[in-house]
MARKOL-614326 format. One record per residue (C-alpha): residue number from 1; x, y negated, z negated. Coordinates in steps of 0.001 Angstrom, whole numbers, padded with zeros to 6 digits. Last residue first. Layout:
BEGIN
    i       xx       yy       zz
  NUM        X        Y        Z
...
//
This chain:
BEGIN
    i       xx       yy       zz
  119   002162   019392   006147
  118  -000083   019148   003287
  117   000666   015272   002077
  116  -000865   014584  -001208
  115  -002470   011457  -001776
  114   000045   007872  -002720
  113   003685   008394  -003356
  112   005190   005148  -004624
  111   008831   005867  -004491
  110   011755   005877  -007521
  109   013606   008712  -006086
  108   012254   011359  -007949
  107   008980   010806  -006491
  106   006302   008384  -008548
  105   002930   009951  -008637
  104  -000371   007887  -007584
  103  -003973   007973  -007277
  102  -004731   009062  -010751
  101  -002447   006238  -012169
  100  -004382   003678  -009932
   99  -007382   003947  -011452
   98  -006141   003654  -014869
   97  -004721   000378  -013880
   96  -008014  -000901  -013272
   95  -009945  -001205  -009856
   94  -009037  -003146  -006674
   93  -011150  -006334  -007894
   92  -009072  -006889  -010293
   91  -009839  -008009  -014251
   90  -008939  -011421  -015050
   89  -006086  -013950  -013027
   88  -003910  -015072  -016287
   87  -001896  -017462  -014838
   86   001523  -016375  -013248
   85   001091  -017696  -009847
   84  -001652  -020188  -009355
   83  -005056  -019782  -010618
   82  -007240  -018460  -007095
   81  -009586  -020631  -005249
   80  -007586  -022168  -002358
   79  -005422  -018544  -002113
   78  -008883  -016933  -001666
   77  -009038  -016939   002097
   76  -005211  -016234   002177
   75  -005651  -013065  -000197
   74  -008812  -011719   001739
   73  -007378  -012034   004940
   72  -004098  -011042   003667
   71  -005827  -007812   002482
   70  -007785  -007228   005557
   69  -004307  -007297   007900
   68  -003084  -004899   005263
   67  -005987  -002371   005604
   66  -005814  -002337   009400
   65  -002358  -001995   009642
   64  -002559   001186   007015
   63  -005514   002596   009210
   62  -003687   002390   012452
   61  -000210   003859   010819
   60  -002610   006783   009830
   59  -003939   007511   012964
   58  -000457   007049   014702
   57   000810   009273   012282
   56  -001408   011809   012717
   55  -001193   011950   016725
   54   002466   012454   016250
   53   002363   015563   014053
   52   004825   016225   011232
   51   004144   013580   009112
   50   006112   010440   007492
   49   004496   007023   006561
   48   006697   004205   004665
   47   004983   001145   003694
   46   007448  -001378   002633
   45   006505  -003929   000436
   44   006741  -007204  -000999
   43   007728  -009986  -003763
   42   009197  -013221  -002795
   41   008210  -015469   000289
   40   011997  -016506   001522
   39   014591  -014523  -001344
   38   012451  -011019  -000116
   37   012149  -008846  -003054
   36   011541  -005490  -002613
   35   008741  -002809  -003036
   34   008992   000777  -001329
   33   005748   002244  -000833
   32   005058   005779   000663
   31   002311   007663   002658
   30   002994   011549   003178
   29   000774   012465   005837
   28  -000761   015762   006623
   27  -004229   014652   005224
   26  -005516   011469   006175
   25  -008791   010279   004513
   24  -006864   011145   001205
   23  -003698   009122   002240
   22  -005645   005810   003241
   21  -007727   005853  -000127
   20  -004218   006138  -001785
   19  -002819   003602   000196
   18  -005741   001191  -000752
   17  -005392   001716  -004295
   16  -001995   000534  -003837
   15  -002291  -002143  -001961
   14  -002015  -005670  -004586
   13   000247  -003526  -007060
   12   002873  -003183  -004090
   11   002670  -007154  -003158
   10   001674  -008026   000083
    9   003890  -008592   003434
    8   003085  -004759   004105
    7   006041  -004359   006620
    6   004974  -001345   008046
    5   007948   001704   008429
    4   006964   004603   010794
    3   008607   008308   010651
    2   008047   011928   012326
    1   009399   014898   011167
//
């Protein structure tokens, strides 16, 4: 079994629909988040990825990067514009709660588990 850890430097609830859109598109490997607190720039995440074959976890690792590097794009772009921390912020532009219910399970261990891994 293979392994990669990304350093999401975004907040769990701001990826997770992404994840799961990640893990669908890429069958074969299990796709994890682990959120912590980091005392310097506060909330974040760990993005675990696990899979059997190489190749598929490169592919996979790829698409995470690329999805995090858009998010703090996005998030940095519209840091000038956005009510600061804790204000009421309206509905989300990743989708509603609901949304991300069907796209996720929680693992005995307390892990984000986005897709289904068939390896």
């Amino acid at each position: 079994m293979f392994s990669e850890t990304v350093r999401a430097d975004a907040r769990e609830g701001d990826i997770g629909m992404q994840l799961g859109e990640i893990a669908k598109a890429n069958p074969g490997v299990a796709i994890g988040s682990y959120p912590f607190f980091d005392p310097q720039h506060g909330p974040n995440t760990n993005v675990v990825l696990r899979a059997r074959d190489a190749q598929k976890l490169a592919l996979a690792k790829s698409a995470v990067e690329g999805m995090l590097e858009r998010v703090r794009r996005a998030q940095s772009s519209s840091a000038s514009t956005s009510p600061s921390h804790g204000e009421n912020r309206g509905s989300s532009p990743l989708g509603s709660a609901n949304d991300f219910k069907a796209l996720v399970k929680t693992s005995e261990e307390g892990e984000m588990l986005y897709g289904k891994c068939t390896a």
